[in-house]
N, C-alpha and C positions, 0 to 999 in steps of 0.2 A: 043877674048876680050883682047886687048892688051893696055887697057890705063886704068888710076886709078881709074876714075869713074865706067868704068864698071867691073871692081873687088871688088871694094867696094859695087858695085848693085850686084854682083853674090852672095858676101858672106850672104846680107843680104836675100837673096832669099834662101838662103839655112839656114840662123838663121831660119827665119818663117817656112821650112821644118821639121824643128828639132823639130823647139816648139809642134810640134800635136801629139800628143800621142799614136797615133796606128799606128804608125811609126817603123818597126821591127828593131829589135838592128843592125844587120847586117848593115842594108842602114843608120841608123845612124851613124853607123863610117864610112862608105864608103861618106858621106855626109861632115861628120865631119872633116876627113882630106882634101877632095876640099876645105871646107870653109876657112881652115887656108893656105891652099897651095894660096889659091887667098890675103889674107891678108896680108902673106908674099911676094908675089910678090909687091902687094901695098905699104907696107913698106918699101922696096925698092927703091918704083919710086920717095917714099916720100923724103926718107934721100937723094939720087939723086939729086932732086931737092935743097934742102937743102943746098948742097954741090956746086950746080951752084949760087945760089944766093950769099952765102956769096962767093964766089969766084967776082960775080961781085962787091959785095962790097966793098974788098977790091982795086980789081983796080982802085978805085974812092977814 
């Protein structure tokens, strides 16, 4: 999974794992940090992006 979309679809596959309640604590935070480890990757590609665009803006 190397593109934004499907990090943003892992994290939410892993919100809906969390949410069930006979979910043992352990796999919860074993869950809980992939979710954010994917999220922070996303935020990344995000501000990335970010940073090309107004890059082309200003060359214009």
């Amino acid at each position: 999974m190397n593109d934004f979309e499907s990090k943003i679809k892992k994290a939410k596959e892993i919100l809906d794992e969390l949410m069930k309640q006979d979910i043992p604590l352990a796999k919860s935070v074993e869950l809980y940090k992939e979710g954010m480890k994917q999220l922070k990757e996303a935020q990344k590609m995000l501000e990335e992006a970010k940073a090309q665009i107004e890059k082309i803006g200003k060359e214009q």
